[in-house]
C-alpha positions as CSV (number, residue, x, y, z in Angstrom):
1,X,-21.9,-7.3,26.4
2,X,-20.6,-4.1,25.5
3,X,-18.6,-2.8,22.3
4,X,-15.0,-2.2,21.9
5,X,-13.0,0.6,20.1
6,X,-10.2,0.0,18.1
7,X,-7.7,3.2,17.0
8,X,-5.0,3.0,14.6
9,X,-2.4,6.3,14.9
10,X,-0.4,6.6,11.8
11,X,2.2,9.4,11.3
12,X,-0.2,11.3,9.0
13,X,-4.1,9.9,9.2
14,X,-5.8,8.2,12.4
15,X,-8.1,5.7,11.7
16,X,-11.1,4.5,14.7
17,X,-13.4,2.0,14.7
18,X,-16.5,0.3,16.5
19,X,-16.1,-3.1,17.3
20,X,-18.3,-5.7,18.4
21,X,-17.2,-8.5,20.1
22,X,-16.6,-11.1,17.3
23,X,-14.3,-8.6,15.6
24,X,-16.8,-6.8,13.7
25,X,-16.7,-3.2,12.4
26,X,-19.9,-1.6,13.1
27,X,-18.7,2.0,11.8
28,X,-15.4,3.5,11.1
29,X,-13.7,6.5,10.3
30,X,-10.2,8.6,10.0
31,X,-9.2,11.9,10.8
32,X,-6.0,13.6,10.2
33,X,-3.5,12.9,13.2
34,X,-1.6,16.0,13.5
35,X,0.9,15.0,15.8
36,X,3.4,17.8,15.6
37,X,0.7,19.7,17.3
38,X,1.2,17.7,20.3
39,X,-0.6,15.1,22.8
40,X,-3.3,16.5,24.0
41,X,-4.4,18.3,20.6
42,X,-4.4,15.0,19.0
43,X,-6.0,12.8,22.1
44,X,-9.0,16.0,22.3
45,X,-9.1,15.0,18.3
46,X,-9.7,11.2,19.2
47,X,-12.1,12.0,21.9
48,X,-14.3,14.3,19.5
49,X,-14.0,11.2,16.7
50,X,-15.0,8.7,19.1
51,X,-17.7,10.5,20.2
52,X,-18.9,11.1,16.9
53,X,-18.9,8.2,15.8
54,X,-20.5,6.6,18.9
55,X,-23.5,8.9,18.3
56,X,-23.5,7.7,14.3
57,X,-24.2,4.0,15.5
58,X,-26.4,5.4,17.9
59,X,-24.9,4.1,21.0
60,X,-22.7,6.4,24.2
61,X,-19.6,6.0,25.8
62,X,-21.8,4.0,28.4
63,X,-22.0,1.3,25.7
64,X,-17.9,1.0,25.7
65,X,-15.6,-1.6,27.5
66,X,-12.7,-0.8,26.2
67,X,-10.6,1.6,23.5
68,X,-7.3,-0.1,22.3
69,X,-4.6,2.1,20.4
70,X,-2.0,1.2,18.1
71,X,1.0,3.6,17.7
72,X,4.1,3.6,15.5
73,X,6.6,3.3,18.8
74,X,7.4,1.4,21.7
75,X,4.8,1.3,24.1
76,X,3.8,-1.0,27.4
77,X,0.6,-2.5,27.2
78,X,0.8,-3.4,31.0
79,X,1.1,0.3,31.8
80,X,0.0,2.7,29.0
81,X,3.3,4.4,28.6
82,X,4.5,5.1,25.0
83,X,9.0,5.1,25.6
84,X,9.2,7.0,22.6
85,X,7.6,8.1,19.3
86,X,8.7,10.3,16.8
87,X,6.1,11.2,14.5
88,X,4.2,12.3,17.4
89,X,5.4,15.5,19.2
90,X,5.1,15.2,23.3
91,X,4.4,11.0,23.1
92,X,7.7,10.1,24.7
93,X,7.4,9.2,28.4
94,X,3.7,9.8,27.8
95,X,0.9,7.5,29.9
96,X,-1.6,7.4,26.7
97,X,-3.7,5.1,28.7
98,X,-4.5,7.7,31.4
99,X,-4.9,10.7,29.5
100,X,-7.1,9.5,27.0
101,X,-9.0,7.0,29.5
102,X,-9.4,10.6,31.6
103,X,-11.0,12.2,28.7
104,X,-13.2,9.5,27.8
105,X,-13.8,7.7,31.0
106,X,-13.5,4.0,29.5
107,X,-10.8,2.0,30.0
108,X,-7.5,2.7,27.2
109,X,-5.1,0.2,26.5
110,X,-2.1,1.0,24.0
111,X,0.6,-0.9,22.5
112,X,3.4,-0.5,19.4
113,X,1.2,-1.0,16.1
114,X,2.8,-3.8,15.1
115,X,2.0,-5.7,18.1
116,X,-1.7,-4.4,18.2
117,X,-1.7,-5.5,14.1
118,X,-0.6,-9.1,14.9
119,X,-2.9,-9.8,18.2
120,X,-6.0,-8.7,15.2
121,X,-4.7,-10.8,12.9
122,X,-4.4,-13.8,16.0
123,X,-8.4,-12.7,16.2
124,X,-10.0,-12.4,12.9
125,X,-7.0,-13.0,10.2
126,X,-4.4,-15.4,8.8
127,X,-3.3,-16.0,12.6
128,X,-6.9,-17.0,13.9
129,X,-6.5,-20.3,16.0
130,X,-3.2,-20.2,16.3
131,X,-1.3,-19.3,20.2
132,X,2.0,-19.4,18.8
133,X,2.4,-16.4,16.2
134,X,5.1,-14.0,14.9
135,X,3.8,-11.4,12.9
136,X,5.9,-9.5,10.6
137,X,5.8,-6.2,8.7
138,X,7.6,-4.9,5.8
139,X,7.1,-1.8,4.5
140,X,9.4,1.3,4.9
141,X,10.9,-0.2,8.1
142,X,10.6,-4.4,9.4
143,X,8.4,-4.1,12.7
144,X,7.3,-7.2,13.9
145,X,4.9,-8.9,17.0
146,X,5.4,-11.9,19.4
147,X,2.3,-13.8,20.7
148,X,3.6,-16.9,22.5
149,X,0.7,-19.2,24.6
150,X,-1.7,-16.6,23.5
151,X,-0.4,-13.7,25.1
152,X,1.7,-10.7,23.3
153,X,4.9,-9.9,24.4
154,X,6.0,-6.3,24.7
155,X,8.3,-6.5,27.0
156,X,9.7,-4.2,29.9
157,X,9.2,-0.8,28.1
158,X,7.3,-2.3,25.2
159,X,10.1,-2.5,22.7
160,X,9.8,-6.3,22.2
161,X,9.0,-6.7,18.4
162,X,12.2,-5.0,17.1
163,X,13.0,-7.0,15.2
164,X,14.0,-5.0,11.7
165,X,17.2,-3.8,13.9
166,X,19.0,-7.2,14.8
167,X,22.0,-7.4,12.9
168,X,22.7,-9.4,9.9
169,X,26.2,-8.0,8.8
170,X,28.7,-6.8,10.8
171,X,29.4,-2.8,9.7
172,X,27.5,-3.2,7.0
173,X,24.8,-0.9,5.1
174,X,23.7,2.3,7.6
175,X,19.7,2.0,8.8
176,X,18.1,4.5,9.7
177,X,17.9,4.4,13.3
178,X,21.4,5.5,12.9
179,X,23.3,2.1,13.2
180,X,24.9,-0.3,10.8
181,X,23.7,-4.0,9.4
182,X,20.3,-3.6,10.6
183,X,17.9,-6.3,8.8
184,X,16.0,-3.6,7.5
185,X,18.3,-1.9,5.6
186,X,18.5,-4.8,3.5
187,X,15.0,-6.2,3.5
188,X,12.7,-3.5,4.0
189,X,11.3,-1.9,1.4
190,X,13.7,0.7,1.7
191,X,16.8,-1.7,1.4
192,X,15.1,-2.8,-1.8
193,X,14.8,0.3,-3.5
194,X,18.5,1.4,-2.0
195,X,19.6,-2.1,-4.2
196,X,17.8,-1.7,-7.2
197,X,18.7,2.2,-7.4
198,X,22.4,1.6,-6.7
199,X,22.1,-1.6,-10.0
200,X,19.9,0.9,-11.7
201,X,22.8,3.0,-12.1
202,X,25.0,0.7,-14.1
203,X,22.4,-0.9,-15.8
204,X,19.6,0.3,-17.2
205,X,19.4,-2.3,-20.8
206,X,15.8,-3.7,-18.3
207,X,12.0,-3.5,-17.7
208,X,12.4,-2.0,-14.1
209,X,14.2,1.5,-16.5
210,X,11.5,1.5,-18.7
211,X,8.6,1.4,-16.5
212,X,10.2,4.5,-14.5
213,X,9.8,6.5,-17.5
214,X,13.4,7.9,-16.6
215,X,12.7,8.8,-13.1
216,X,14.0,7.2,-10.8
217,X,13.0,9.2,-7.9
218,X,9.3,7.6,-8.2
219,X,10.8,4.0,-7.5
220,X,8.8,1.7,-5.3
221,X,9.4,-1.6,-4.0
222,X,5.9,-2.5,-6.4
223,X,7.7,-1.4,-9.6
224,X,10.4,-4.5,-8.9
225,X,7.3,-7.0,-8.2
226,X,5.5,-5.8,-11.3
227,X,8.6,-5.9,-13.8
228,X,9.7,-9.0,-12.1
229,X,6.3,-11.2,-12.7
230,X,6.3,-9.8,-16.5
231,X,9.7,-12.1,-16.9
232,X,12.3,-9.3,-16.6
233,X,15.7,-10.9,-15.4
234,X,17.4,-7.7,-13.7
235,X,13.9,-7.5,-11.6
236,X,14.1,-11.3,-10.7
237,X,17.4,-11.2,-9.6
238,X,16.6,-8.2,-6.9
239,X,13.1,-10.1,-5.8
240,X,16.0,-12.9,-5.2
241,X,17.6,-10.4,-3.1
242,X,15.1,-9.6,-1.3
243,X,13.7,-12.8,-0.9
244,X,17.7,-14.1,0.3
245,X,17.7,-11.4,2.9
246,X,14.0,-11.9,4.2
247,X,14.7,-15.5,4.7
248,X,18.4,-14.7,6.4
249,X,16.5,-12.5,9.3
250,X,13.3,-14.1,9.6
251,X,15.3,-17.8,10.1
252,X,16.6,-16.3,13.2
253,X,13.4,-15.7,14.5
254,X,12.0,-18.7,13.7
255,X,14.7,-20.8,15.4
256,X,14.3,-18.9,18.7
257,X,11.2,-18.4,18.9
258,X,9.6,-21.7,17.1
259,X,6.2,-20.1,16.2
260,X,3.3,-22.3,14.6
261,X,2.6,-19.5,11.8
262,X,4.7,-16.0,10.5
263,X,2.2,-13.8,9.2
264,X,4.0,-11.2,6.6
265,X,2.0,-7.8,6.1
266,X,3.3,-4.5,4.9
267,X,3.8,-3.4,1.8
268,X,6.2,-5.8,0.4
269,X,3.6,-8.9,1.6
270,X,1.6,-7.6,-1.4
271,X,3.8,-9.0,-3.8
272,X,1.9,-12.4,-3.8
273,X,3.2,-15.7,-4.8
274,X,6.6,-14.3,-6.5
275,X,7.7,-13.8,-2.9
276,X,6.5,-16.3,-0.8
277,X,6.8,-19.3,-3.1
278,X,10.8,-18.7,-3.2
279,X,11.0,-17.5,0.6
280,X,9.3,-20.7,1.8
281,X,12.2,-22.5,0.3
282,X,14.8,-20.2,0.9
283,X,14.4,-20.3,4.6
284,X,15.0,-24.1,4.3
285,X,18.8,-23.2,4.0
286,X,19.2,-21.1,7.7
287,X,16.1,-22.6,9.7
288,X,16.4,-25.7,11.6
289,X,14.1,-28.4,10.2
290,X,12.8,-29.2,13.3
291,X,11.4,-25.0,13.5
292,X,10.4,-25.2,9.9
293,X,8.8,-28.5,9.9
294,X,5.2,-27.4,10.8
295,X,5.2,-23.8,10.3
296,X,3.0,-21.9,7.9
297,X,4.1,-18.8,5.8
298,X,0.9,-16.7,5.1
299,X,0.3,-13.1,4.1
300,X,-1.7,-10.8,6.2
301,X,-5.3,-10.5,5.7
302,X,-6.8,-7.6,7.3
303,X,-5.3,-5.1,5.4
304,X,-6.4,-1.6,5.7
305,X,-8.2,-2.4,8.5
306,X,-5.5,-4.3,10.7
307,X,-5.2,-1.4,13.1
308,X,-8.1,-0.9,13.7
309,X,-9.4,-4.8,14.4
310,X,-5.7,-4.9,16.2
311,X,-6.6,-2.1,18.8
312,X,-10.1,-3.4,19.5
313,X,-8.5,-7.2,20.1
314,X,-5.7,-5.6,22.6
315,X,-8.3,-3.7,24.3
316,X,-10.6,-7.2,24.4
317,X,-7.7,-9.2,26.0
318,X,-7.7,-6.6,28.4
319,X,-10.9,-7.5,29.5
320,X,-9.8,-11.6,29.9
C-alpha cells in the first residue's frame, strides 16, 4: 500500500505532508505560497516541495497514490475545478486536479479547506467514528464542512459549506463578501472584535483597555477570552455575545442537517471551556430537542496540522 500526500494552501505559507495510510505524518514541510505570482508558479513550487520531500523520506513519486489539496475557495472535489479564489491569482475556473496531477503524474484531488479540514478531523480527530459530522471554523471568516453517511458534500461547484454567509438579520451589519446580516459578521472573529471595538469606545473603566496598553489596533478575539476568564465583566458580556450569536447560526444547522457531532476549530475554538460550556446551553433555546438530544459539541483537535491530515484523507477517499 502506497503513501498519500496531503497539501494545505493558505493565503501566505503552503504546508505538505507524507501520509501513510492510518493518518500518519511521515515528514512535513511549508513553503511560502506566493499566489499573486500565479498558478503555475505556485503548482511548479508544490511539485519541487513534494519532490523534495519524497526524496527526504527516501521514497519516489512511484511510492504515491494520491496528493489531496485544501484551498481557501470553492472547489469541486468530483472534478478538480477551484470556482473561485482570491488570494490566489489565476485559481478561478482553474482544473487544479489536472495541472498539478500533469506535473506530478499521481492522481490530485482538491477541495475548499474547510471541507478537506473536517473529512481529517472525520479520520484521525474529534470527528473519528462518526458518519454524520458538521465541521465548523471560526477564525477571520465562519467556513464550515458537511459529511453526511460518510461522504462530504461539496456540492455542484463546490460551494457547499458556506455557511458563515446565511443570514441572521435582515439588513443588518455589512460582511465582507459585500452583503449584509451575514453570520460572520457577528460571530466570526472579526464580528467580535468589530463589537468589542465599537463598546470599547464608550467604555474603557475594564480589563480588555488595560491589557491593550492603549492600542486598540492590536485587538484580537484572544485578548476578550483572556480578560474574560480573569473575571472582567465588560469581557464576559461580549464572550456572551459571541456565544449568543454562535449558537443563533449554528442552531440552524443543526436542525437541517441533524449531525451526530459539530466540531468547532479556528481561532475562536481556542477559547476552551468559557465558550463551549455556555454555547452547549445556549443552543438549547433555537435547536430542536430532538437535533440536540444526542449531539456532541467538541473542539478540533488536529490543529496546525488539520490541512495537511485533511488533504491526505480526501485524497484517501478517493481511492474507496
Amino acid at each position: 500500500m502506497g503513501y498519500l500526500i496531503g497539501v494545505d494552501i493558505g493565503g501566505t505559507n503552503t504546508k505538505i505532508g507524507i501520509l501513510n495510510h492510518e493518518g500518519n505524518i511521515l515528514k512535513s514541510t511549508h513553503i511560502k505560497t506566493m499566489g499573486d505570482r500565479g498558478s503555475d508558479y505556485v503548482l511548479d513550487n508544490i511539485k519541487g516541495a513534494v519532490l523534495s520531500i519524497l526524496n527526504e523520506a527516501k521514497l519516489g513519486i512511484e511510492d504515491v497514490e494520491g496528493l489531496g489539496m485544501g484551498i481557501p475557495g470553492p472547489a469541486n472535489t468530483d472534478t478538480g475545478v477551484v470556482e473561485f479564489c482570491v488570494n490566489l491569482k489565476g485559481w478561478d475556473k482553474l482544473n487544479v486536479s489536472k495541472a498539478l496531477g500533469e506535473k506530478l503524474g499521481i492522481p490530485v484531488y482538491v477541495g475548499n479547506d474547510v471541507n478537506v479540514i473536517t473529512l481529517g478531523e472525520a479520520w484521525r480527530g474529534s470527528a473519528k467514528g462518526y458518519k454524520n459530522i458538521l465541521g465548523i471554523a471560526v477564525g477571520t471568516g465562519i467556513g464550515g464542512g458537511m459529511v453526511v453517511n460518510g461522504n462530504l458534500v461539496s456540492g455542484t461547484s463546490g460551494a457547499a459549506g458556506e455557511v458563515g454567509h446565511i443570514k441572521l438579520i435582515k439588513n443588518g451589519k455589512l460582511c465582507g463578501c459585500g452583503q449584509k446580516g451575514c453570520w460572520e459578521a457577528y460571530a466570526s472573529a472579526t464580528g467580535l472584535i468589530r463589537e468589542a471595538k465599537s463598546r470599547l469606545a464608550v467604555n474603557r473603566e475594564n480589563l480588555l483597555w488595560e491589557s491593550l496598553n492603549g492600542n486598540l489596533e492590536s485587538l484580537e478575539a484572544k485578548h476578550v477570552f483572556d480578560a474574560a476568564k480573569n473575571g472582567d465583566a465588560f469581557s464576559k458580556d461580549l464572550v456572551a455575545y459571541e456565544v449568543e450569536y454562535l449558537a443563533f447560526g449554528l442552531s440552524a444547522l443543526i436542525n437541517t442537517l441533524n449531525p451526530e457531532v459539530v466540531v468547532v476549530g479556528g481561532g475562536v475554538s481556542l477559547a476552551g471551556d468559557i465558550l463551549f460550556g455556555p454555547l452547549k446551553e445556549e443552543l438549547k433555546k433555537y435547536t430542536l430537542p430532538g437535533s440536540l438530544e444526542k449531539i456532541e459539541i467538541k473542539a478540533a483537535s488536529l490543529g496546525n496540522e488539520a490541512g495537511i491530515i485533511g488533504g491526505a484523507a480526501l485524497a484517501a477517499s478517493k481511492q474507496d
